[in-house]
N, C-alpha and C positions, 0 to 999 in steps of 0.2 A: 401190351398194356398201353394205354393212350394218355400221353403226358397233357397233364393243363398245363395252360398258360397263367404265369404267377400274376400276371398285369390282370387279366381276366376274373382269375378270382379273387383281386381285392377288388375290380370296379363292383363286383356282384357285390360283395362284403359289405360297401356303403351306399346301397342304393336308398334313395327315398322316393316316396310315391306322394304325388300333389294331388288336392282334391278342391275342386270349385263345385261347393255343393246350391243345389238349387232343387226346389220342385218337380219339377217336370223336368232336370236334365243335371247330370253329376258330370261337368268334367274331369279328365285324371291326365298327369305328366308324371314323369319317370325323370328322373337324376341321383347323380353320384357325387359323394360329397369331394372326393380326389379330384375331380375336374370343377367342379362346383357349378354345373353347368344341367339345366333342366331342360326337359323336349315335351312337347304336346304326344301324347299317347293315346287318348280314345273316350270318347264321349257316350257315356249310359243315359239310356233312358230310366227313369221315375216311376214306370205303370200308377197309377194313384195316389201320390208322392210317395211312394215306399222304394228305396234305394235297393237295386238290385242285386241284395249279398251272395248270389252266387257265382256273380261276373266280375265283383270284388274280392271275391275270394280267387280266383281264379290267376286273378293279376297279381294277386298277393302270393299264392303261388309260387307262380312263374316268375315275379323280380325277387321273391325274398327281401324285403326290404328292412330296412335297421328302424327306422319309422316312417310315420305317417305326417305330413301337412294339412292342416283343412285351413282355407281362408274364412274367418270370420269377418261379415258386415256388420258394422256398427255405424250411428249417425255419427254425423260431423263433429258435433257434440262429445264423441265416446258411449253414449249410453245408447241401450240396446234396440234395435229397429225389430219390428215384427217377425223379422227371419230368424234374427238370431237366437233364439230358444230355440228352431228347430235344427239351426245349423250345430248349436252345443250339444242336442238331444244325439244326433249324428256323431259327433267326437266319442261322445261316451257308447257308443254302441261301436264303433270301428274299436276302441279298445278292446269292450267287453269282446268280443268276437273273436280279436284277434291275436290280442295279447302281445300289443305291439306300444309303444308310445305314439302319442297323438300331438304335435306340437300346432299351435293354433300362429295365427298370423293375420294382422288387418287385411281385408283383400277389397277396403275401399277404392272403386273406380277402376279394380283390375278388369271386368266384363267391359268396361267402359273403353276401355284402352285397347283389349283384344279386339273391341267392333271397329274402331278407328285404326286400328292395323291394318287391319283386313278388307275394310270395308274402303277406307278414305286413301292408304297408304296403298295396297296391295290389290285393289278394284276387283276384290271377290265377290260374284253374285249374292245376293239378298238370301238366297235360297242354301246356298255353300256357307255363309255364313253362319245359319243356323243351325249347322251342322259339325262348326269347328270350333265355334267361339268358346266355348265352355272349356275345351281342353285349353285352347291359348291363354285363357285366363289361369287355369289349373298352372300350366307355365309360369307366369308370371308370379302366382302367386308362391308357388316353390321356387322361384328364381331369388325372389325375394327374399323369404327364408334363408336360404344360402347364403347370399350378399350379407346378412346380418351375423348369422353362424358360422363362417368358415373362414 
């Protein structure tokens, strides 16, 4: 018989999953609410912006997570920018699907901050960039979450 480890299954217990949704690319991060501490996890692509629920499902899966984060963009102002109908359209589908909680979260200037990470701070190519930033954002934006919930 193979004994778990008690540490292990509660960091599983609280896991949440971040989502930096966008058009043509979703990034996603993975944290646990015991550490409160969020990590860049992997970047989907949109095929003609349709999120790819079966690589979400996949991840949801494999973390089992206790809920979901999506960062919403809103103007400065607070009232809604062009995206954000399609980013809420997305909350209510990751529920309906999943049957999980959806907590929402400003994720103004998170993309912004992940390219000045990376790009200004951390001197990653133009080309690597496109390719990570979404999750770092995804980070950010569930780190955030955290910092205010935990």
């Amino acid at each position: 018989m193979v004994k778990r480890d008690p540490l292990a299954a509660k960091l599983s217990s609280d896991t949440y999953l971040g989502f930096d949704f966008g058009n043509k690319k979703i990034g996603i991060a993975v944290g646990h609410a015991t550490t409160a501490i969020a990590s860049p996890l992997q970047t989907l692509r949109s095929p003609n912006q349709v999120p790819d629920w079966v690589a979400i499902g996949k991840l949801i899966e494999e973390w089992q997570p206790l809920g979901l984060v999506v960062g919403l963009s809103k103007q400065q102002d607070g009232s809604d920018n062009i995206v954000t109908p399609r980013m809420q359209k997305f909350c209510r589908q990751l529920n309906g699907r999943f049957n999980l909680p959806v907590h929402q979260i400003d994720e103004t200037l998170t993309t912004f901050a992940a390219k000045q990470l990376l790009f200004d701070d951390l001197k990653v190519s133009a080309g690597k960039l496109w390719a990570v930033q979404d999750q770092l954002a995804a980070q950010i934006i569930l780190q955030s979450w955290f910092n205010q919930n935990t």
